[in-house]
C-alpha positions in Angstrom: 61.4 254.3 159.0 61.1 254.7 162.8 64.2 255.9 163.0 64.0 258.9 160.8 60.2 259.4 162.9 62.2 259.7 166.1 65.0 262.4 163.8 61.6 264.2 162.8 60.1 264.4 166.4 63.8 265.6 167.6 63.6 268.4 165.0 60.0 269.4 165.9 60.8 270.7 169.2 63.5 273.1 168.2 61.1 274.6 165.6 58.3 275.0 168.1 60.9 276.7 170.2 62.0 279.2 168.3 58.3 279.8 167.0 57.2 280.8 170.0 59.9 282.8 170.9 58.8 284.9 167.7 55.5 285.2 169.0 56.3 285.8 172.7 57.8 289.4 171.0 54.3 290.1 170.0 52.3 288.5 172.7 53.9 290.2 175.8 51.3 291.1 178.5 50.1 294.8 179.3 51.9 296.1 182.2 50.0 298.5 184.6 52.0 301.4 183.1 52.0 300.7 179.2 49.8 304.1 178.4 50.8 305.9 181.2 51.7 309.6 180.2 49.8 313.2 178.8 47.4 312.5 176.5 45.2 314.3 174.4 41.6 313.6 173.2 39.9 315.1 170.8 35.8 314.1 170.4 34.2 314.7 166.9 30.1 313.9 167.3 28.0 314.8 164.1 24.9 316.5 163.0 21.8 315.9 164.8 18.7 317.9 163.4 18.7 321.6 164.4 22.1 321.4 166.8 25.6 321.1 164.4 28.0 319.3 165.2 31.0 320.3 167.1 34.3 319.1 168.3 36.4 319.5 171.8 39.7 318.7 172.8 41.3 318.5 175.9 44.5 316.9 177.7 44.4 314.3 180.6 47.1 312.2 182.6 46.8 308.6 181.8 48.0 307.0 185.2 48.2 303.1 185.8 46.5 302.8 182.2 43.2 305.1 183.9 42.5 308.7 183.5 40.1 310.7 185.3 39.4 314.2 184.8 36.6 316.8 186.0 35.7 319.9 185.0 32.7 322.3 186.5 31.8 325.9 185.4 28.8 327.7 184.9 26.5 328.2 181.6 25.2 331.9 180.3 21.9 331.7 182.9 24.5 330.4 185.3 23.0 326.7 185.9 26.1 324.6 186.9 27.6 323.0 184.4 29.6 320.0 185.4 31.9 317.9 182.9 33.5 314.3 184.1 35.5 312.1 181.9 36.8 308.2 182.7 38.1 305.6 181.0 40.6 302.6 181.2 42.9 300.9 179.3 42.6 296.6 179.3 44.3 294.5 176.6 45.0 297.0 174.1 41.1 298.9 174.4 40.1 301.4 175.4 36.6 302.7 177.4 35.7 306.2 178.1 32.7 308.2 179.3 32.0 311.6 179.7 28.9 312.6 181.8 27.5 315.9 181.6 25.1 317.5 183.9 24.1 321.0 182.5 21.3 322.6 184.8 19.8 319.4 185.4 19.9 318.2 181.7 21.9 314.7 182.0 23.3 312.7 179.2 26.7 310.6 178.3 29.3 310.1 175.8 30.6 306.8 175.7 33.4 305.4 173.5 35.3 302.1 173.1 37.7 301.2 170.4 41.5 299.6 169.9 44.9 301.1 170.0 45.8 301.5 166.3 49.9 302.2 167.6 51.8 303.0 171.3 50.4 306.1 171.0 47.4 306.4 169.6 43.4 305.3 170.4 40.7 305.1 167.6 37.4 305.3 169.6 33.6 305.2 168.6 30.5 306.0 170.2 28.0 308.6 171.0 26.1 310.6 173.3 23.3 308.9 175.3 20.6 309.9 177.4 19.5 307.0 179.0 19.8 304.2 177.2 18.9 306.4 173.8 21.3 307.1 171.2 20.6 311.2 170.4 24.4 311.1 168.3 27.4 309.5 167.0 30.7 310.5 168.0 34.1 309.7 167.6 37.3 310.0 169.7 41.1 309.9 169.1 43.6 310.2 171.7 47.2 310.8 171.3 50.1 310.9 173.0 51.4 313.9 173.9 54.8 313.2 176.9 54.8 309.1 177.5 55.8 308.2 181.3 59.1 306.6 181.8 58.2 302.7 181.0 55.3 303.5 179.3 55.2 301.5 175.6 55.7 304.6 173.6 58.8 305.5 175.7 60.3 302.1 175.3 59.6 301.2 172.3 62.9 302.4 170.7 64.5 299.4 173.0 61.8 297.1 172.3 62.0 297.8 168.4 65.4 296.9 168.6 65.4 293.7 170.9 62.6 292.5 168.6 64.7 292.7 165.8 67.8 291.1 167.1 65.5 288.0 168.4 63.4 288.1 165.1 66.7 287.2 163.4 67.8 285.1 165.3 64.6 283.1 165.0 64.6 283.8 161.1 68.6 282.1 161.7 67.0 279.2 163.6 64.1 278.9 160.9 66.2 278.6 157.9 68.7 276.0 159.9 65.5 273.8 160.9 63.8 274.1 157.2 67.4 272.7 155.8 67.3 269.6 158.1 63.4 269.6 158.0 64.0 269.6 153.9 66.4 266.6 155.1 64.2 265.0 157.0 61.6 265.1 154.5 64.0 263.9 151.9 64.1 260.5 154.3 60.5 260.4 155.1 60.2 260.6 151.1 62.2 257.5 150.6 60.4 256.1 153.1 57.1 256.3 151.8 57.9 255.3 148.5 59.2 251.8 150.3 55.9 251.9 152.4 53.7 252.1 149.3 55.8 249.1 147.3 55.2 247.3 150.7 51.6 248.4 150.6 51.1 247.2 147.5 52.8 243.8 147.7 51.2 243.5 150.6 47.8 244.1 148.9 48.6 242.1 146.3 48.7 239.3 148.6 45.8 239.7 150.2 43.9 240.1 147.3 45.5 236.3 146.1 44.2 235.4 149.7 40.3 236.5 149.0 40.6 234.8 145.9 41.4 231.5 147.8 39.2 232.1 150.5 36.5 232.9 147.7 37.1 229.5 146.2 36.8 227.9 149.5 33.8 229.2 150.2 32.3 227.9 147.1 33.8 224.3 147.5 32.3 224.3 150.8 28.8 225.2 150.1 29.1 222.6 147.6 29.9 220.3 150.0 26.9 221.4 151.9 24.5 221.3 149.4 26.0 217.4 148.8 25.6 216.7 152.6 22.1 218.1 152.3 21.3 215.8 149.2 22.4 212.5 150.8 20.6 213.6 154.3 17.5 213.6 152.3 18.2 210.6 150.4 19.0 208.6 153.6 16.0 210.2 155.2 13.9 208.6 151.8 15.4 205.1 152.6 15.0 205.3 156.2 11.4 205.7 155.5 11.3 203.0 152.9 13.0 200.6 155.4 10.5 201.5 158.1 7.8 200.6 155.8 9.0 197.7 154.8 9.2 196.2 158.6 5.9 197.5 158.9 4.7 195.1 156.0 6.6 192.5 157.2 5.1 192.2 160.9 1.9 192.8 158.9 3.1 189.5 157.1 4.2 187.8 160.1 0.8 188.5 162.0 -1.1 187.0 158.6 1.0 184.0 159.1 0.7 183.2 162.4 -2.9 183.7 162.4 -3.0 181.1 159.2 -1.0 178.7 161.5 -3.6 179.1 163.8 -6.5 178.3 161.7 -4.6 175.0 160.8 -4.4 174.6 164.3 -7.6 174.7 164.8 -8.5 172.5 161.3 -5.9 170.1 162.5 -7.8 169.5 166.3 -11.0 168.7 164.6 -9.3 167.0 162.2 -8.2 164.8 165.3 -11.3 164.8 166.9 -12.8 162.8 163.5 -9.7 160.8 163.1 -10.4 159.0 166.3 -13.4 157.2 165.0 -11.6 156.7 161.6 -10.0 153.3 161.2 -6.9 151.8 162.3 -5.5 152.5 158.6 -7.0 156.0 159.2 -5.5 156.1 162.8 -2.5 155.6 161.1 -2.6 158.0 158.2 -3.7 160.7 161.2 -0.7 159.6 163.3 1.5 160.4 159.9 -0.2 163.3 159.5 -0.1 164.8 162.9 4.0 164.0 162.7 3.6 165.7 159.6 2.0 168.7 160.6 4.4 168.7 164.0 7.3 169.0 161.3 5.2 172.0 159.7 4.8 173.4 162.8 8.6 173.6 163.9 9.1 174.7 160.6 6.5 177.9 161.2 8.1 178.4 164.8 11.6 178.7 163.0 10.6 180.9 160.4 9.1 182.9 162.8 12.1 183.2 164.6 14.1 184.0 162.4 11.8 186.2 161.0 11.8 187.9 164.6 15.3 187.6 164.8 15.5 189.4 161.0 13.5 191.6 161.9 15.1 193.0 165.4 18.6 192.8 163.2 16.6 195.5 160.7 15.5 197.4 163.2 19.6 197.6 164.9 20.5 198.4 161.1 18.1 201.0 161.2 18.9 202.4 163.9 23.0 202.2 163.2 21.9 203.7 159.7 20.0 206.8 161.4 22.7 207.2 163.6 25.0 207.5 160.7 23.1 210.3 159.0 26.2 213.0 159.5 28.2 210.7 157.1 26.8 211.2 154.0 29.4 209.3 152.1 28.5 205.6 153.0 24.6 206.0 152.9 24.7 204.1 149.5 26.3 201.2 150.7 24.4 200.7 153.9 20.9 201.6 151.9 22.2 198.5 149.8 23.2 196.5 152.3 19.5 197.0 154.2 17.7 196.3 150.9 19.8 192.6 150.6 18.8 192.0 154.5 15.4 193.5 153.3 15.5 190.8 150.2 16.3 187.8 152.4 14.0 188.0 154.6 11.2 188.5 152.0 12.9 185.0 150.4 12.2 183.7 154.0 8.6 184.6 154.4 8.2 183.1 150.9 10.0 179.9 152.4 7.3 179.9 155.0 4.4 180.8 153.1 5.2 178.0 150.9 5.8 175.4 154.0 2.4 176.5 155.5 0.9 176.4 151.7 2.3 172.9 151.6 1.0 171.8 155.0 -2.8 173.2 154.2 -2.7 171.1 150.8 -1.0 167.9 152.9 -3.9 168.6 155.3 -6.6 168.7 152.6 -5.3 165.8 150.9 -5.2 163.9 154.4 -8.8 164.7 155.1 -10.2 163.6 151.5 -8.0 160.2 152.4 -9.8 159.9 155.3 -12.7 157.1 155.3 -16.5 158.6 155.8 -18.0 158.4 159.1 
């Protein structure tokens, strides 16, 4: 396909060529002499009211595509009667005034208009006094002996050499449109491949939006899952956080219990040394007793502590794990077992301290009255 793009741009220039040479035959530049020669002029100017209208003629020498001619006489009451006539030839128009001073009446005829042939000027106009238009007029000049070089002299020759290059251009024209029909031929064969291309190639990419499609779906799926489990880890973070808070809620309750037996078991003391020595005794059993009870409550506590501060790393691990959804369940379960132990141990304790109140109770109703 490049290849016959390069043959195309190869043949272009050759046309282009030979185009403009066609055109340069009717594009050549005015020379300074095209018009030069006699010429005649003839003005036509119509009706205007009372005064008919009229027509004059008169022959002038075109010179460097200008002519310039004056003429003066006298009218019937012998005013002066003066008669000037320019114009100029530019580009293939023509512009002429006559000015006309008739005892002291002024006015102008101007015309402008195209060369219609080599020898011939089509002018319009009228007659103007001042800048007001008092008729229309018309003006044709012709020809009448064309200076040597002058277009109407040469354009025997001209005619001719136009010819011969106009077919030689036509020659060149009909040998580029056989290879351009070539060329086009290629350029046909290789659209046609460009368009199965094209299509293949659209087929493709429509198989590719289809998978991308389907991937985009999948994926906000996935998203909407992520966004499920955030919550639902965001639910049992909560849950977990409540549950410590209840259990230092429970741990404070106990420790303030194990201080109101402290307190029971120092007046306890305080009674049991008046008591007997069998009551001495039972207090000295006791108070080994309620030492037992005591490292009992200090363990449970500390491992309650201990449970507690291993929640709380849990917890944290557990937060910090948010962005994988997938094993939320199994840590949430694993937290709820931790959870579920240490609830068995504060009922371990409770039951210890319960124990140690009803030991203590049962101590003091042994004890003999004062």
């Amino acid at each position: 396909m490049r290849q016959t793009r390069a043959m195309s741009a190869r043949h272009v220039l050759p046309l282009n060529l030979a185009l403009a040479g066609a055109l340069f035959l009717f594009a050549t530049p005015a020379r300074a002499v095209d018009y030069d020669g006699n010429w005649q002029f003839t003005m036509s100017c119509a009706a205007n009211g009372a005064q008919s209208a009229f027509t004059d003629r008169f022959t002038a020498p075109i010179a460097q595509n200008a002519v310039s001619r004056t003429r003066t006489g006298r009218t019937a009451q012998g005013a002066e009667d003066i008669s000037r006539f320019t114009g100029r030839v530019e580009a293939g128009q023509m512009t002429a005034v006559l000015e006309r001073n008739r005892g002291g009446e002024r006015w102008s005829v101007r015309f402008a208009g195209p060369a219609t042939s080599d020898t011939r000027f089509e002018l319009t106009g009228g007659i103007f006094q001042g800048d007001r238009l008092l008729r229309s007029c018309q003006m044709l000049a012709e020809a009448q002996a064309p200076a040597p070089g002058s277009l109407a002299a040469t354009a025997p020759a001209r005619a001719r050499e136009t010819r011969e290059r106009l077919a030689a251009a036509v020659a060149a024209l009909a040998a580029l449109e056989a290879r351009s029909e070539a060329e086009m031929t290629a350029l046909r064969t290789d659209l046609d491949l460009a368009r199965f291309e094209g299509a293949a190639m659209r087929a493709e990419l429509d198989q590719r939006v289809a998978a991308a499609t389907a991937l985009e779906g999948r994926l906000r799926t996935a998203e909407a899952a992520t966004a499920q489990a955030q919550a639902a880890m965001a639910q049992a973070v909560a849950a977990a956080t409540a549950e410590i808070g209840q259990r230092d809620q429970r741990i404070a309750a106990v420790t303030a219990e194990r201080a109101a037996l402290q307190t029971r078991l120092t007046a306890a003391e305080a009674a049991a040394t008046q008591a007997q020595a069998t009551a001495t005794t039972e207090r000295n059993a006791l108070q080994a007793r309620l030492t037992a009870a005591e490292a009992a409550a200090t363990q449970a506590q500390a491992a309650a502590t201990a449970e507690r501060n291993a929640l709380q790393a849990r917890l944290t691990a557990a937060e910090a794990a948010v962005t994988q959804a997938q094993a939320a369940g199994t840590e949430r379960n694993a937290l709820q077992a931790r959870l579920t132990a240490a609830e068995a141990s504060v009922a371990q304790l409770r039951t210890a301290l319960e124990t140690a109140q009803r030991e203590l109770t049962e101590a003091r109703a042994a004890q003999p009255p004062r």
